[in-house]
Each structure stands twice: as C-alpha cells, then as structure tokens.
N, C-alpha and C positions, 0 to 999 in steps of 0.2 A: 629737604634742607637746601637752600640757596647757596652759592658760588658762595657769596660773602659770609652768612656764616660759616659756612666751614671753615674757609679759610681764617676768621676770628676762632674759633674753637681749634682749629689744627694747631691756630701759631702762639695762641696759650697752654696747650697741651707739650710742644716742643720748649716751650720754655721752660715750663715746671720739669720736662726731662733731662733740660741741659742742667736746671740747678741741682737736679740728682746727681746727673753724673758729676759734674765739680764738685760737690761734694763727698762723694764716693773717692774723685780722683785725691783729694786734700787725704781725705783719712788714708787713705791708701803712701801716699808721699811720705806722710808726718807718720804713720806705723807701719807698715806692711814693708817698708822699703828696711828698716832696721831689720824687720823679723829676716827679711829675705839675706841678707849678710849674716846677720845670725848663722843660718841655716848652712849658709855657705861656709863658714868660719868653725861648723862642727859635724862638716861634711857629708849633709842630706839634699842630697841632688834634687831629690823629687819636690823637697819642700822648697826649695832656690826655685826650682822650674815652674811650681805651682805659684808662685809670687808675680813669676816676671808673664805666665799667663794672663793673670791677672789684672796686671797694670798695660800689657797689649791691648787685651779687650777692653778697659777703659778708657784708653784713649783712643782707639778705636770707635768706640760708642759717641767720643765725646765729637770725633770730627764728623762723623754723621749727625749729630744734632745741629753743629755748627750749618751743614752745609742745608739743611732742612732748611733752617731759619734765613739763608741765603737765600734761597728759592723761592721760602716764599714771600721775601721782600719783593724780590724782583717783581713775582705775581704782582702785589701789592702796587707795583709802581707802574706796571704797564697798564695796569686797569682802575684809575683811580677812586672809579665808585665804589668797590672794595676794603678801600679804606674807612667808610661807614661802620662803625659798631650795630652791627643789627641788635634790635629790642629783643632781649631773652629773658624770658619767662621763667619768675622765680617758683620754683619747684622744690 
C-alpha cells in the first residue's frame, strides 16, 4: 500500500470514527446525562459514577479523533501529492 493511500483510507476510516463517536457523545448528552441525575437523586453512587465514566471516555475518544484528522491534514498539506484519491479497486 502506497503513502497516499493510506493515508486516503486512514483519513476515511477517522472520519467514520469521529461520526461514531458524536453520535455516541449526542445520545449520551440527550440520555445518559438524565439517567446519571436520576441515579444521583436516588442515591446510587456506582450508577452516577458509571455515567460520568462514560461520558470521560467519550470525550476522550472524541478529542483523539479530532486530533488524528489534525495530523493528518497537516500530512496532507506538506506533501501535496497525497492529496490524489488513488484508484481503489471495487471489491
């Protein structure tokens, strides 16, 4: 596999993970942030604590995909022939 594609299939592969995790992080927001008060407000520590684990490692996850796709713009921009879409073989 060539420089370029990889880096075309890395920086598709990083994208499909970041719209995971945004979407992970939405449902998470929009539910899991009520359960976690819930839990709080009927005094299960473990369940509060399993929430806000949770939402850590997601936004966690989410600034590592961020900073992936950072890098490999950068890649991208210092080596402009990279920015070629190589021909991949439909399979």
């Amino acid at each position: 596999m060539s420089m370029n594609e990889f880096l075309w299939k890395s920086s598709d592969a990083a994208a499909e993970i970041r719209l995971l995790v945004e979407g992970a992080i939405a449902l998470y927001e929009g539910d899991a942030m009520g359960l976690q008060s819930m839990a709080h407000k009927n005094q299960q520590p473990e369940a509060a604590t399993a929430f806000d684990t949770i939402g850590t490692a997601l936004y966690g996850l989410r600034e590592k995909a961020r900073l992936l796709q950072m890098l490999q713009a950068e890649v991208a921009e210092d080596v402009p022939e990279l920015l070629t879409r190589p021909q991949v073989d439909c399979e």
